[in-house]
N, C-alpha and C positions, 0 to 999 in steps of 0.2 A: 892112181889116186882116186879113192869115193868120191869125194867130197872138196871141192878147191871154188871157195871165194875171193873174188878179187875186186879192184874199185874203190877203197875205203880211201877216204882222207880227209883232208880237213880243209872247212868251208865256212861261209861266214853266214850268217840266220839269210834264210831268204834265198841263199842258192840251191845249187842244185850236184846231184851225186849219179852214179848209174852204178849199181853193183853187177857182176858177172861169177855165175858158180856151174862149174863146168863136174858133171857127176857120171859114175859109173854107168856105163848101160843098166844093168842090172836096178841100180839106184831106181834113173831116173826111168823107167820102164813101171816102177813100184806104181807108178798113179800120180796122186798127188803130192805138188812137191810144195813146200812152202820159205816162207822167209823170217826168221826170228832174231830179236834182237836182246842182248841181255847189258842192262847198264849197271855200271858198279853198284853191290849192293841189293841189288835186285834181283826179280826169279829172270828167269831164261822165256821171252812172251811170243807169240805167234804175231807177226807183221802183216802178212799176206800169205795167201795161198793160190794154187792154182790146179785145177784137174785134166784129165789129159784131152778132154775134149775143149780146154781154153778158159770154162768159167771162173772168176775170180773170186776170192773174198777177201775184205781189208778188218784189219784191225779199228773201231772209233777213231780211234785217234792219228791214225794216215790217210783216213779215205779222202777221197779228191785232193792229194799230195803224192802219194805213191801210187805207182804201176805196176803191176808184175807179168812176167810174159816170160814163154817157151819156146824154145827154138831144137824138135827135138830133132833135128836134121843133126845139131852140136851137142844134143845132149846138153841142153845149158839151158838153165834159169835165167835169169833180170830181175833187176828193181830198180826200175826211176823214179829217181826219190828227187821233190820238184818242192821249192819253200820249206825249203828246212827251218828248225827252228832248234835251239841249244837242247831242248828237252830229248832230241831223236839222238843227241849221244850215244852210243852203243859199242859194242863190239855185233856184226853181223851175219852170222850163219845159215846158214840155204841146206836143207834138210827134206828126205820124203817124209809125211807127213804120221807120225805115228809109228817110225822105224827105231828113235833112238840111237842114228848112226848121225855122228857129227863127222867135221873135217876140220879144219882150221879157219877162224870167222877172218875177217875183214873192219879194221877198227874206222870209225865214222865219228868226227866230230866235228860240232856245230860251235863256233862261236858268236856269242853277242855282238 
């Protein structure tokens, strides 16, 4: 398996989620790995990211709500995703950054 996200469910506004994407060596050796989410109707958006030395970058509109982190002992990404709100609806896929290579997301929703 490249690419396998797992985690997704369903949560009421205001809690919280932890995603886990476990990727190929190869994958996640690529550098940076990030986390994207695509909601119905919508383009496919960068969530977070992560380099292999640790630094992060967040999307506007998760920073101080989501975390992303690398554990590359597992070969596996994270995202703790903390005060959810209906809008982070998504389906969520964990991706190196600029590769183009998906796996199967992890669907995430929020209710009011």
């Amino acid at each position: 398996v490249q690419l396998q996200a797992s985690g997704g469910g369903m949560v009421q506004a205001g809690g919280s989620l932890r995603l886990s994407c476990v990727a190929s060596g190869s994958i996640f050796r690529a550098g940076v790995m990030g986390w994207y989410r695509q909601a119905p109707g919508k383009q496919r958006e960068l969530v977070a990211l992560i380099h292999k030395v640790g630094s992060s970058d967040y999307a506007d509109s998760v920073k101080g709500r989501f975390t992303i982190s690398r554990d590359d002992a597992k070969n596996t990404v994270y995202l703790q995703m903390n005060s959810l709100k209906p809008e982070d609806t998504a389906v969520y896929y964990c991706s190196a950054v600029g590769s183009n290579v998906w796996g199967q997301g992890t669907q995430v929703t929020v209710s009011s």
